[in-house]
C-alpha positions in Angstrom: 124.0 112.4 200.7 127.6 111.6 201.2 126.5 108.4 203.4 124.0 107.5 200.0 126.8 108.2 197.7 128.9 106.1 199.8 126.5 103.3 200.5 126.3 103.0 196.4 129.7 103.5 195.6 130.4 100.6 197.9 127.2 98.6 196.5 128.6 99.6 193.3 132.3 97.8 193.6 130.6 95.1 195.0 128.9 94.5 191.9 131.8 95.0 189.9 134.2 92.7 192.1 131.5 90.5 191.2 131.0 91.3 187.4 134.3 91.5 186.2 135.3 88.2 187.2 131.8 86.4 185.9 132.3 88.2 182.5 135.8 87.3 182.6 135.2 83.6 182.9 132.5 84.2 180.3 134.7 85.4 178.3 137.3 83.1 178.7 135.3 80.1 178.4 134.2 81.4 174.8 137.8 82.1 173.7 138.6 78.7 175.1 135.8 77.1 173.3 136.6 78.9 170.3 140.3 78.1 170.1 139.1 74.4 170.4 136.9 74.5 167.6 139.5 75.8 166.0 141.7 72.8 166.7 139.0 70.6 165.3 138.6 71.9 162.1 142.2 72.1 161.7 142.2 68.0 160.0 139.5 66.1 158.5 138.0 63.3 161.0 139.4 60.1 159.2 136.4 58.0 160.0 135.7 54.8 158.5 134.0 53.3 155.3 133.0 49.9 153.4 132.6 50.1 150.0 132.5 46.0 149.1 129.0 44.4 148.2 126.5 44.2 150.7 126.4 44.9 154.4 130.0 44.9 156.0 130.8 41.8 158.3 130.0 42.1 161.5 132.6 39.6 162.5 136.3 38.7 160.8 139.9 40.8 160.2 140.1 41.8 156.4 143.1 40.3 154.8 145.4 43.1 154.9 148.0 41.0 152.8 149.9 42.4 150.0 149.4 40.3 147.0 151.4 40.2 143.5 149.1 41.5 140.7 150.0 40.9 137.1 148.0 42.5 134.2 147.2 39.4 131.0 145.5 39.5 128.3 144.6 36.9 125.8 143.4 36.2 122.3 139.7 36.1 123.1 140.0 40.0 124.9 142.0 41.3 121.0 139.6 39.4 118.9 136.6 40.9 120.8 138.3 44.2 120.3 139.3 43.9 116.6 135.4 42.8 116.1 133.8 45.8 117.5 136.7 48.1 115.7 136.0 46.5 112.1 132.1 47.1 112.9 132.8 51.0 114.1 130.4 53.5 112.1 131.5 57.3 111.8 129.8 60.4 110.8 131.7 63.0 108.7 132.7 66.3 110.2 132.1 69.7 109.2 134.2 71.4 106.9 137.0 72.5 108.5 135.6 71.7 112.2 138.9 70.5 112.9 138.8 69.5 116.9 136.0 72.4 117.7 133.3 69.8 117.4 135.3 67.2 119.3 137.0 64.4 118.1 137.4 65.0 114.6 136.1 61.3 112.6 138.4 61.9 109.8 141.4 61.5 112.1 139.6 59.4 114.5 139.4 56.5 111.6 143.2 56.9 111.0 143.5 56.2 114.7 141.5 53.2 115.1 143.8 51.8 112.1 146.3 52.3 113.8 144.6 50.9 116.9 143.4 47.7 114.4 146.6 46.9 112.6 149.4 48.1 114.6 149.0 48.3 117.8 150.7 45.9 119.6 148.1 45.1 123.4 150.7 42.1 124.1 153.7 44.1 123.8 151.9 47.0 125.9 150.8 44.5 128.4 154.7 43.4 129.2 155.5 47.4 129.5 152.8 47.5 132.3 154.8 45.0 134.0 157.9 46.1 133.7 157.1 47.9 137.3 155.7 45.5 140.5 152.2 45.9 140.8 150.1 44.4 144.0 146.3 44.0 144.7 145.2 44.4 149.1 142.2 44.6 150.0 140.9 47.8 151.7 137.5 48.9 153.5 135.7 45.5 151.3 137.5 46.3 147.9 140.5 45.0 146.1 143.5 48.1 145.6 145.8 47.8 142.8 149.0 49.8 142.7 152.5 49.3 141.5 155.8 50.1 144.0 159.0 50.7 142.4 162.1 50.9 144.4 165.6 52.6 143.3 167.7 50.4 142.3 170.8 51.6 144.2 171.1 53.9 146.6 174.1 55.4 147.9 175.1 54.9 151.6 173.4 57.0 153.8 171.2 58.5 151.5 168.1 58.8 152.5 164.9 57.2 150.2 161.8 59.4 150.2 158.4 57.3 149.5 156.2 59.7 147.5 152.8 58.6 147.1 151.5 60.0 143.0 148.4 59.9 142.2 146.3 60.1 139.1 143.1 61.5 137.9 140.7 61.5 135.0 140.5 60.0 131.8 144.0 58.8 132.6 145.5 56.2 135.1 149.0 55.2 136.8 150.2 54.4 133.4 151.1 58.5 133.0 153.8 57.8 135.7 156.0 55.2 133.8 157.8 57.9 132.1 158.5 59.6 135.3 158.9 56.9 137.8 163.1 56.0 136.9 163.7 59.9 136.7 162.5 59.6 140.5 164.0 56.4 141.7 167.3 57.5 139.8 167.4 61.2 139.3 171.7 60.9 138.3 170.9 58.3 135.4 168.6 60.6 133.8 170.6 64.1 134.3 168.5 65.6 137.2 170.2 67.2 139.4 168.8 65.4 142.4 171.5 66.0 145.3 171.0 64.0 147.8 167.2 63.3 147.0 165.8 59.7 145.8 162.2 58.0 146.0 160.7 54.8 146.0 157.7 55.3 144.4 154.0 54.3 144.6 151.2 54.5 142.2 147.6 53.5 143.2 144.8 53.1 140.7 141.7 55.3 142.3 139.0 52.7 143.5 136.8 52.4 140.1 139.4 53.0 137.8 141.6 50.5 135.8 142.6 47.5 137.4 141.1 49.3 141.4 138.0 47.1 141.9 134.8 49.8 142.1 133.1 50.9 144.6 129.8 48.5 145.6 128.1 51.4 147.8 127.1 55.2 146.7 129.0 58.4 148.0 132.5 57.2 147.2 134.6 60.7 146.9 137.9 62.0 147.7 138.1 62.1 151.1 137.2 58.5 151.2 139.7 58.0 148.7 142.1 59.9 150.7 141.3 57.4 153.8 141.9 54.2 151.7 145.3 55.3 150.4 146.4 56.9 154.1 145.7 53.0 155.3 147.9 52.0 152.0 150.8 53.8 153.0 150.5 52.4 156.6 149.9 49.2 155.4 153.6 49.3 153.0 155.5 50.4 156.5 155.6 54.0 155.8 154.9 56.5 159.0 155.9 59.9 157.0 155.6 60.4 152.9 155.2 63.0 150.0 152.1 62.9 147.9 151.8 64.3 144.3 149.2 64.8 142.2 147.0 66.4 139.2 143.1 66.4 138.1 141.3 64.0 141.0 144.9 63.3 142.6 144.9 66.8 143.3 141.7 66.7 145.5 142.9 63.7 146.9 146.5 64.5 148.1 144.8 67.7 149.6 142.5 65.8 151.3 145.4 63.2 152.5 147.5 66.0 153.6 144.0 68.1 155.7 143.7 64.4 157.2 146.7 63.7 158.2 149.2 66.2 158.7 151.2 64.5 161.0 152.2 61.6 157.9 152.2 63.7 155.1 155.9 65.0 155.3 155.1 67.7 152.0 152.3 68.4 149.1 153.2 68.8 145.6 150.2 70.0 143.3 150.4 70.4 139.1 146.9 71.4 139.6 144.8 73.4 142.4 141.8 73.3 143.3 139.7 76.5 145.0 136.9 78.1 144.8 136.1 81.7 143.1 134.0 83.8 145.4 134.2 86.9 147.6 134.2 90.7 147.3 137.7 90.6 147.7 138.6 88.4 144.8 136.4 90.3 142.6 137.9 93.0 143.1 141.2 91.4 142.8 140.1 90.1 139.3 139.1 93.9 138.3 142.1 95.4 139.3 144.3 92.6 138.6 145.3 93.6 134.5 145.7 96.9 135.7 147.9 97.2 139.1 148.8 93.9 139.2 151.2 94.4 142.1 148.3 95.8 144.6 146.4 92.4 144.4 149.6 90.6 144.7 149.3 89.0 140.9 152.9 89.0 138.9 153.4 89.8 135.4 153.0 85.9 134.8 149.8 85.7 136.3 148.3 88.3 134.4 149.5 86.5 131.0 148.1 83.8 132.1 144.9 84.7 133.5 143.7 87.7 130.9 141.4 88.0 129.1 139.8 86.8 132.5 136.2 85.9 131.1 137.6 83.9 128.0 140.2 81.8 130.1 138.5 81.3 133.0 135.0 81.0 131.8 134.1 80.5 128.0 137.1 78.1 127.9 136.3 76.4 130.6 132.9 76.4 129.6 133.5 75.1 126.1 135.9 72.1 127.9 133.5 70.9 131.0 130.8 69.5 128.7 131.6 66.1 130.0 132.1 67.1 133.5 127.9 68.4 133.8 126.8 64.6 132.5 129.1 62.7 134.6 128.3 65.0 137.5 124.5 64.4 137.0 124.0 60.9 134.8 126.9 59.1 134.2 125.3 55.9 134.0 123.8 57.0 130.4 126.5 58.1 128.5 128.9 55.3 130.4 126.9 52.4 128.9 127.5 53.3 125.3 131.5 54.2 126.1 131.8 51.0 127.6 130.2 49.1 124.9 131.9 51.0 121.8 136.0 51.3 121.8 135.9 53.5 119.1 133.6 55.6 120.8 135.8 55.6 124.3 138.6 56.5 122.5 137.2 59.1 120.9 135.7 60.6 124.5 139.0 59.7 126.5 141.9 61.0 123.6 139.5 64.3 122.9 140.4 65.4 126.5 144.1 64.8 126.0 144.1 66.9 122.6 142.3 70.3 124.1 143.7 70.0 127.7 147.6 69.5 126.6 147.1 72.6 124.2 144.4 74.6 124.0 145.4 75.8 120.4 145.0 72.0 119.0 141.4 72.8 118.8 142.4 74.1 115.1 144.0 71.2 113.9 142.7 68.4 111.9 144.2 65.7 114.0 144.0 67.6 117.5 148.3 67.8 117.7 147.3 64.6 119.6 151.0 63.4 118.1 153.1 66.3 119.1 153.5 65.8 122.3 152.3 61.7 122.4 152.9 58.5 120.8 149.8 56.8 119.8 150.7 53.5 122.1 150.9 55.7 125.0 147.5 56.9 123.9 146.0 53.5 123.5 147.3 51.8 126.1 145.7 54.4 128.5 142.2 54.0 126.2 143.3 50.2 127.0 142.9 50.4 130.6 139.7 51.7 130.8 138.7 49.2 128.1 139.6 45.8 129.8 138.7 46.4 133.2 135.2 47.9 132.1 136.1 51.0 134.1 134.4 53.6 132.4 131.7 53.9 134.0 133.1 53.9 137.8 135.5 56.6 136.9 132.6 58.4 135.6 130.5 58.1 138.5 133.3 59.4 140.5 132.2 62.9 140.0 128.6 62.9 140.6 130.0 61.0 144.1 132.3 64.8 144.5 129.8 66.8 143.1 126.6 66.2 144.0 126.8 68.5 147.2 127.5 71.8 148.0 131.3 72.1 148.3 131.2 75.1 150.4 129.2 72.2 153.0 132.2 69.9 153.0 134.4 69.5 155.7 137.7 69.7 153.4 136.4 73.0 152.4 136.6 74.8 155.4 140.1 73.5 156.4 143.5 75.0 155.5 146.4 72.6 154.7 149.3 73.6 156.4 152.0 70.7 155.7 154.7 72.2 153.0 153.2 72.9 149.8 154.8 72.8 146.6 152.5 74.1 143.6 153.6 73.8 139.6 152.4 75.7 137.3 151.9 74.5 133.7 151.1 77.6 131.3 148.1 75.0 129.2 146.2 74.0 132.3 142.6 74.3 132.0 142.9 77.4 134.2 145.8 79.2 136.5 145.9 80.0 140.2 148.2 82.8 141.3 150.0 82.1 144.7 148.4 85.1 146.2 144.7 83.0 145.4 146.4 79.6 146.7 147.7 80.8 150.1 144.2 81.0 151.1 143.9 77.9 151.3 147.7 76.5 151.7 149.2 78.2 154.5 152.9 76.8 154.1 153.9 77.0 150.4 157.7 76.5 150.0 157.7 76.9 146.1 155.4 78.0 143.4 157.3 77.3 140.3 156.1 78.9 137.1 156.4 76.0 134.4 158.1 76.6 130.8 155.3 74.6 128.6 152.9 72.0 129.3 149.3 71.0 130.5 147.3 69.2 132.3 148.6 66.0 132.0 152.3 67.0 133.9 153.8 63.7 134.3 152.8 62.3 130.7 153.5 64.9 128.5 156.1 66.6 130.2 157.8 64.0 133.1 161.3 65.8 133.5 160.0 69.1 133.8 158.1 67.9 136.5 160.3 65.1 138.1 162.8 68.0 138.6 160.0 70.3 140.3 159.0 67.5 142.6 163.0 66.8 143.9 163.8 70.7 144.0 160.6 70.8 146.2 161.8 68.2 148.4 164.8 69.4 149.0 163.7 72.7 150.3 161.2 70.4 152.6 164.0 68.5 153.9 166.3 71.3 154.6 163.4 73.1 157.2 
């Protein structure tokens, strides 16, 4: 028997000797595959695209030149416009709807008055061109966006390019007010220290003067691709990117892409997804023991009543968002034929989303924080260039799929992260929700007052956000 035992003990080790170092390459392999998977997911694959009419040639460079751009106008373009306005027809509101029906025709009259006899599309015209705009050709379709460059910069000082970028209804026109706080923080009493930007505003392909996409499945990561080749094609290696609404998604995208060119991330609106146990329960608990789910006293005033702000409201304001998600060929063909009637669609959205509390006036407080030129000349854009339509289209293009099926989805962003806050956005996301997602945020800035549209209504605010967040970037 002690023979036997010793026959197996030895048979035994044998088969262990063996084991162990089988199931330890086993195992190794899987960690090794696993950490590489890991490394892939870690960026978006860049890939390729054509969105230009018709097949893409199979032979020829595409013109990568820069080319001057300069918006015009002329008397056939305002006498078309003044035609349809005189032949507008309007249906009277409820009694005392104020803005809870929409765009309130009472008001909406008084604005296309405005539109008819005082506004001035020449003098707005030489306003757009106060700042250099360029047209290059990218993946088969023409790019428009204007660069502005400081006007002086000290020796030695460093210029940041920071790449903003808009979303919808409005277009790069919301930057003009914040562009010369950015290319000259000291003229405008920001305290800017050593931090100054040379500034570039694209116009997202299908939008203003951005020729539209020819081919379907144009979305944000495309986008994303066509203004990383932008940057690259201006000089730039490193550079910030900004932005709100649709530039949001984008610059996420730009920053999951490319890590390695985008030198920080600064958000006035964030995009994630509500799901899980875990937030649940962080959304039950949150009123109560704020400090165990890692919300702040702000958060809670911004978030309760949970079901009102983050579902009836957002309910009562994403109307437009299920027909341009679904059809937005329908609804775009009567926008894009009627002015009135894109005015009233496009200003609606900057009444309820600067404020939610303007739903209870007469004229939307569409004045209090806007002049009506600004207004128009944004309507304007979309008017002239027939760009309706495209920017519709833009989010049946993002969300026709499943978003948990995306690639973007299931990536982190890990370049520095700046996130501000604006107490009207269409809904808030605490930092403990947003570090889910971005892994290296350097400041979270609760914001005094303002909404959705950051750099329009409220550009120093944010312009001072956007330097105090590069400064901390720059100082890593």
């Amino acid at each position: 028997e002690s023979v036997l035992s010793r026959i197996r003990s030895f048979q035994s080790s044998q088969k262990n000797a063996v084991l162990v170092p089988v199931a330890a390459v086993g195992v190794g392999g899987m960690l090794v595959c696993w950490l590489k998977s890991r490394r892939k997911i870690e960026s978006i694959e860049m890939g390729d695209g054509w969105w230009g009419s018709g097949e893409k040639p199979l032979h020829g460079k595409e013109d990568e030149s820069i080319r001057p751009f300069k918006v015009e106008t002329s008397d056939k373009e305002i006498e078309d416009l003044h035609h349809r306005l005189d032949q507008a027809r309007y249906t009277p509101p409820l009694e005392g709807a104020a803005f809870h029906y929409g765009f309130n025709s009472i008001y909406l009259q008084k604005v296309v008055a405005y539109w008819r006899n005082k506004f001035d599309w020449r003098k707005q015209v030489e306003i757009l061109n106060k700042y250099p705009h360029f047209h290059t050709t990218i993946e088969g379709i023409e790019i428009h966006f204007i660069h502005v460059k400081p006007s002086y910069v000290p020796h030695g000082q460093a210029v940041q390019p920071l790449l903003m970028v808009h979303g919808w209804p409005g277009s790069f026109y919301e930057f003009y007010k914040i562009i010369p706080m950015l290319t000259d923080p000291a003229k405008h009493g920001l305290d800017h220290g050593d931090v100054v930007f040379e500034v570039i505003c694209p116009s997202i392909p299908g939008y203003g003067f951005s020729e539209a996409p020819h081919q379907k499945g144009f979305d944000t990561v495309a986008t994303a691709r066509i203004f990383h080749k932008l940057m690259k094609r201006l000089g730039f290696k490193e550079y910030y990117v900004q932005g709100g609404d649709w530039g949001s998604r984008i610059t996420t995208n730009m920053s999951q892409m490319l890590p390695e060119s985008v030198k920080g991330l600064h958000l006035n609106l964030v995009f994630i997804r509500l799901q899980g146990l875990k937030r649940v329960i962080q959304v039950m608990l949150g009123s109560y023991v704020p400090w165990l789910v890692g919300f702040t006293r702000e958060d809670v005033q911004r978030m309760y009543p949970f079901m009102q702000k983050n579902f009836y409201d957002l309910m009562r304001e994403s109307g437009y968002l299920h027909i341009q998600g679904t059809k937005p060929d329908t609804a775009g063909c009567g926008l894009n034929d009627s002015p009135v009637g894109l005015a009233a669609y496009i200003l609606e959205k900057f009444s309820t989303w600067t404020d939610k509390s303007f739903l209870n006036k007469d004229d939307g407080g569409l004045e209090r924080k806007y002049s009506l030129d600004d207004l128009l000349t944004n309507v304007m854009i979309y008017w002239v260039t027939s760009s309706i339509v495209s920017s519709m289209r833009y989010y049946k293009e993002n969300l026709s799929q499943d978003p948990t099926l995306t690639a973007h989805s299931r990536v982190g962003v890990h370049v520095p992260t700046g996130i501000a806050a604006f107490p009207q956005e269409l809904a808030h996301t605490p930092q403990a929700w947003a570090k889910n997602v971005f892994k290296n945020i350097v400041s979270y800035s609760y914001m005094p007052r303002g909404g959705h549209f950051a750099a329009f209504e409220e550009p120093k605010l944010l312009a001072q956000d956007i330097i105090h967040f590069v400064r901390k970037v720059e100082q890593l």
